[in-house]
DOGUMI-682896 format. One line per 10 residues: for each residue x, y, z of N, C-alpha, C, O. Coordinates in Angstrom, 1 decimal. Layout:
<pts>
X:Y:Z:X:Y:Z:X:Y:Z:X:Y:Z; ...
</pts>
This chain:
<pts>
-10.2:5.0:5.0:-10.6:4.4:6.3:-12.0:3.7:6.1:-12.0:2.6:6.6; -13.2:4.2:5.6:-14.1:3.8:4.9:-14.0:2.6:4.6:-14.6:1.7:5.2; -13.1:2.2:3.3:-13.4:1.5:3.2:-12.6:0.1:3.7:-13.0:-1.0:3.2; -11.4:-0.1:4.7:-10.8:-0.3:5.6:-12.1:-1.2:6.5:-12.2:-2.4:6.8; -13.1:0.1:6.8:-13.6:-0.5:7.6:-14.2:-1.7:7.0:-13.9:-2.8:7.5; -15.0:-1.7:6.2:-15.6:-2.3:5.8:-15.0:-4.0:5.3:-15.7:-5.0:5.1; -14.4:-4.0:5.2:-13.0:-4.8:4.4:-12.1:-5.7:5.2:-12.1:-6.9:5.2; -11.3:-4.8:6.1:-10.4:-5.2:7.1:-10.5:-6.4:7.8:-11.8:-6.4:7.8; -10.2:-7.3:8.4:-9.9:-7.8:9.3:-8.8:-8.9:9.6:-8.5:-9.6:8.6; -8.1:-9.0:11.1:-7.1:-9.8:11.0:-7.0:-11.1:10.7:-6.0:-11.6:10.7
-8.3:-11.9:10.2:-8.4:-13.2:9.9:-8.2:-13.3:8.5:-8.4:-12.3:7.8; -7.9:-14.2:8.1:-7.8:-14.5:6.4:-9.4:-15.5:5.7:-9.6:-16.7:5.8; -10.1:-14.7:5.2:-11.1:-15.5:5.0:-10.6:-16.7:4.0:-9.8:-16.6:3.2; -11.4:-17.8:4.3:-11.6:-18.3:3.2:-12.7:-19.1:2.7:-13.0:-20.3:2.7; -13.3:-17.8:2.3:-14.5:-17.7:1.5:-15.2:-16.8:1.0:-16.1:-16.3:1.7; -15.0:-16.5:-0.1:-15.3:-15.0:-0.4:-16.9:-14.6:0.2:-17.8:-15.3:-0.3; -17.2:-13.7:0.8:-18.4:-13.2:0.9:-19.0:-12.6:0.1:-18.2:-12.2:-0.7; -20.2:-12.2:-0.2:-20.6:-12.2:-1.7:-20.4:-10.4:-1.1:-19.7:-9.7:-1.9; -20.7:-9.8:-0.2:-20.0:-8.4:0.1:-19.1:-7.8:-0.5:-19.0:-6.6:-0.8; -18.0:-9.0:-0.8:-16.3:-8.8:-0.6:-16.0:-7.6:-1.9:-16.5:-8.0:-3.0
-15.4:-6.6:-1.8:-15.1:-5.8:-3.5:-13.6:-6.3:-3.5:-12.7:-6.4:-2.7; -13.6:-6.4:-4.7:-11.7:-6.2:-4.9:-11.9:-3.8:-5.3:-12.4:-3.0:-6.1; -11.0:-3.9:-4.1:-10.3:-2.5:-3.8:-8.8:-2.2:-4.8:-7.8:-2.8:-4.6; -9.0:-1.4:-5.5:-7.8:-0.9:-6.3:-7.4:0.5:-6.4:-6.4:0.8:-7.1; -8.4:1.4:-5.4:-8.4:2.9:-5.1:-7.7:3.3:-4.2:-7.4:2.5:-3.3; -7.3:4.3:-4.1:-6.6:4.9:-2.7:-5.3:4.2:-2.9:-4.6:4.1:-3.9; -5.2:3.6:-1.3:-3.5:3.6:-1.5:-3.7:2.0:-1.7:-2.7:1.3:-1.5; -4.6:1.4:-2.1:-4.4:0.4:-3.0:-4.2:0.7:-4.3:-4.4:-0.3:-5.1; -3.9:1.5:-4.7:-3.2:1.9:-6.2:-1.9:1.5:-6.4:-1.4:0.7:-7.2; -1.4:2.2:-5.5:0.2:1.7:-4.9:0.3:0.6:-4.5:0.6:0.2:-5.6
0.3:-0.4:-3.7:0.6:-1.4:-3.2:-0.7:-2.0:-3.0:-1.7:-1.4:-3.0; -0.6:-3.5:-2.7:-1.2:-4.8:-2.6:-1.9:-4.8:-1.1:-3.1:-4.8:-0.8; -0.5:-4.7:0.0:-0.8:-5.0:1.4:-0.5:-4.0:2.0:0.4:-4.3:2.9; -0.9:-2.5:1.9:-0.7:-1.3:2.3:-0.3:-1.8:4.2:0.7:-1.5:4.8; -1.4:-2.4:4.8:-1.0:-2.6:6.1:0.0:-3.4:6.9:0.5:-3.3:8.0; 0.4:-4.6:5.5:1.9:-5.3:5.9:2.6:-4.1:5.5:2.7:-3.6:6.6; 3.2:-3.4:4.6:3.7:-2.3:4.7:4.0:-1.4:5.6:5.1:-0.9:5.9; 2.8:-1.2:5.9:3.1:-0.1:7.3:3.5:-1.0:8.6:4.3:-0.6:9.4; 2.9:-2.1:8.7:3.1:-3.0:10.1:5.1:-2.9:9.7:5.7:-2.3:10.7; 6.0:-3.4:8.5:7.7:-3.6:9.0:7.8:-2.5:8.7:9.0:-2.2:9.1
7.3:-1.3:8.1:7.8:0.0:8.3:8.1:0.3:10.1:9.1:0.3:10.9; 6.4:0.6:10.4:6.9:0.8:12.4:7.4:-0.2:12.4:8.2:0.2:13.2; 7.8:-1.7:12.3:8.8:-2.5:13.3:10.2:-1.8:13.0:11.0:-1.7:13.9; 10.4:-1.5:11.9:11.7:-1.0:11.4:12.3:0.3:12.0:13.5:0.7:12.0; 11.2:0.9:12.6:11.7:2.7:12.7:11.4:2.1:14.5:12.1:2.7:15.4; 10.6:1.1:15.0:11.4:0.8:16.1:12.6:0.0:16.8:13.0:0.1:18.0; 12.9:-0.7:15.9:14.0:-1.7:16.3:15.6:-0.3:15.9:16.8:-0.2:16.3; 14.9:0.4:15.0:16.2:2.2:14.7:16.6:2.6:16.1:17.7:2.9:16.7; 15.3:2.6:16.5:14.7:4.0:17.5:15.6:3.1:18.9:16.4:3.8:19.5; 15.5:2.3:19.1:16.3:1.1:20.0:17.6:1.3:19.9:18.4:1.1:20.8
18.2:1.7:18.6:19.5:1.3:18.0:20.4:-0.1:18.8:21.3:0.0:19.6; 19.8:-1.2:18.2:20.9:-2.1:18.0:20.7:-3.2:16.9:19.9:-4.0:16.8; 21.9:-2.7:16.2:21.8:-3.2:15.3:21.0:-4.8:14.7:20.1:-5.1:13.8; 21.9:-5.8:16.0:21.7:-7.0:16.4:20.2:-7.4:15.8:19.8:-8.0:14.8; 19.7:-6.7:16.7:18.2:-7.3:17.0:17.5:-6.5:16.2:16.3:-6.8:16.2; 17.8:-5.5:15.2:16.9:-4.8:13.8:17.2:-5.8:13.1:16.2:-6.1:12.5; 18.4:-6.8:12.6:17.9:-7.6:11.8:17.5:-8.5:11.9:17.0:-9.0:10.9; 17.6:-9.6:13.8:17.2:-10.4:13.6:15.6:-10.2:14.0:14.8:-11.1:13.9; 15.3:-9.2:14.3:13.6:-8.8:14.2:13.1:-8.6:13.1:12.2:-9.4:12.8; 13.6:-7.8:12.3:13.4:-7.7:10.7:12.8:-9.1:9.9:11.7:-9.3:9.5
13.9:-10.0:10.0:14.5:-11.3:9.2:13.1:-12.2:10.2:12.5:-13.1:9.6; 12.8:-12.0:11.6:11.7:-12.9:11.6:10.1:-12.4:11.0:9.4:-13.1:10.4; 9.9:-11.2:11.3:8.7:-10.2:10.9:8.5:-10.1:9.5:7.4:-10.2:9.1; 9.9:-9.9:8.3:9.6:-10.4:7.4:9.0:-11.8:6.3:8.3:-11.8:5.3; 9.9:-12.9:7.3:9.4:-13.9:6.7:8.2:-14.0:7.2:7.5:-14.5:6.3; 7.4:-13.9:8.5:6.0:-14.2:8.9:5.3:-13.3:7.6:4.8:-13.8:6.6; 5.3:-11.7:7.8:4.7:-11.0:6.1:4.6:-11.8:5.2:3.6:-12.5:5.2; 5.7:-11.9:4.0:6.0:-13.0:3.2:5.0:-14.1:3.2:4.5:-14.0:2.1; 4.4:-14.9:3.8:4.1:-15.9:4.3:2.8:-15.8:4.1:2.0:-16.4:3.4; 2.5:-15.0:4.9:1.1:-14.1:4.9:0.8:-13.6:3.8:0.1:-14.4:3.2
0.9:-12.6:3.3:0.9:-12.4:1.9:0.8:-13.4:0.8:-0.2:-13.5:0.1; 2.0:-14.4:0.8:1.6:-15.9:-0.3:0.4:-16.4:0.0:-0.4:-16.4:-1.0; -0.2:-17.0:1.0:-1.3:-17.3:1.6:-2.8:-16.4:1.1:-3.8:-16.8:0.5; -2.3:-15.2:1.6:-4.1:-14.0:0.9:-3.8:-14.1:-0.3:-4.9:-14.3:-0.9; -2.2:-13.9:-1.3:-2.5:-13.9:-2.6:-3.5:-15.1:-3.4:-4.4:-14.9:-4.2; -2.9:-16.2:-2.7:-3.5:-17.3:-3.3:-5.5:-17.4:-3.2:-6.3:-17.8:-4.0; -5.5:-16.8:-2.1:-7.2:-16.9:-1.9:-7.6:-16.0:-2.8:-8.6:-16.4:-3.4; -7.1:-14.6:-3.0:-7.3:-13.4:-3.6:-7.8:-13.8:-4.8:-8.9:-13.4:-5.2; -6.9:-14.7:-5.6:-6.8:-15.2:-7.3:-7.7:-16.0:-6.9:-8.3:-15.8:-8.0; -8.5:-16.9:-6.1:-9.4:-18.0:-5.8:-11.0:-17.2:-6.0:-11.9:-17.7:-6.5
-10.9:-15.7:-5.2:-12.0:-15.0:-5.1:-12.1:-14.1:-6.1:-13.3:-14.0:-6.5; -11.3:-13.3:-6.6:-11.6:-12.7:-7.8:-11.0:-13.1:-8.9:-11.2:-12.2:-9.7; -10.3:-14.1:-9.5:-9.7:-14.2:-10.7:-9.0:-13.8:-11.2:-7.8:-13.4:-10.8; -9.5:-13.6:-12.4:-8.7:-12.6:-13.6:-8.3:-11.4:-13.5:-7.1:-11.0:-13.8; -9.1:-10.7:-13.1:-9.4:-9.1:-12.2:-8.1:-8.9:-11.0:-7.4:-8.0:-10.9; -8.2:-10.2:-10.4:-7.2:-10.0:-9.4:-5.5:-10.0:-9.9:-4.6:-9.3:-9.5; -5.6:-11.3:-11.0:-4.4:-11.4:-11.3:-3.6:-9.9:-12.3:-2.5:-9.4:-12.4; -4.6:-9.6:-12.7:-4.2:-8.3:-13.8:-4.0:-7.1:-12.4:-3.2:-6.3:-12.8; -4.3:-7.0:-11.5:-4.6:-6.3:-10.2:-3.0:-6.2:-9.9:-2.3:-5.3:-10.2; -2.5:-7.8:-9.3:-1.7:-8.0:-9.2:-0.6:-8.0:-10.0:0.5:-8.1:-9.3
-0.4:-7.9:-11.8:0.2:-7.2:-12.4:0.9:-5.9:-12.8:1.8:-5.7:-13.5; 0.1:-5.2:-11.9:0.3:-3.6:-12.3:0.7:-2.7:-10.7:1.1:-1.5:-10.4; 0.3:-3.9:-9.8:0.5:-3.1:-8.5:1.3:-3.9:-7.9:0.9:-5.1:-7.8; 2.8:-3.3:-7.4:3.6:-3.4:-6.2:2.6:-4.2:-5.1:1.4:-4.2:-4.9; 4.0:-5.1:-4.2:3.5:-5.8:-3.2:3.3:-4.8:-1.9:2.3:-4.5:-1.4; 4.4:-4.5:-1.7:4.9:-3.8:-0.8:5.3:-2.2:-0.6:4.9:-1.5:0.3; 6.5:-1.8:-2.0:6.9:-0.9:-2.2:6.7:-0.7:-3.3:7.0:-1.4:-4.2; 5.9:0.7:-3.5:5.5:1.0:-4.6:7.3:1.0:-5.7:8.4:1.4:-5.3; 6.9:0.5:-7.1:8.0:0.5:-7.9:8.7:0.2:-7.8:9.6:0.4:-8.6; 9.2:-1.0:-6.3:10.1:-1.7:-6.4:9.9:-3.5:-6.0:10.4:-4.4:-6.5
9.1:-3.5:-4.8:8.2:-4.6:-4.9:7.3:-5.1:-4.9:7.3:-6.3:-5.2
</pts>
């Protein structure tokens, strides 16, 4: 949470601040975008919790492509602001799901 705070926010910078660390600790060990993760996990366990089918996937199928999207977008700045570091980062750590994407 620490370092969350420090880090976080809903805008996508573009421009690295000389502050900025590349984070690879905690539950960035496991995954890339720990908070898109959790963000279609709860859309997921609420569109269940609702039960209809219908609208879990067409909620899913819109929430994921906006993720997706989002994601391609910070990756690209990510590799802009840290480089090499980032890309090797991004070699060894899951996007989403640890060990599978």
């Amino acid at each position: 949470m620490v370092t969350a705070k420090r880090s976080f926010s809903h805008y996508i910078a573009t421009e690295r601040n000389p502050a900025h660390v590349l984070v690879t600790h905690g539950v960035y060990r496991s995954v890339r975008h720990p908070s898109y993760a959790g963000f279609l996990l709860l859309n997921a366990g609420l569109q269940i919790y609702l039960a209809n089918p219908v609208a879990f996937v067409a909620y899913m199928v819109a929430v994921g492509q906006f993720v997706l999207r989002r994601m391609d977008q910070e990756e690209e700045l990510l590799v802009r602001f840290f480089g090499s570091a980032y890309v090797d980062y991004r070699k060894r750590t899951a996007a989403l799901i640890p060990y599978i994407y």
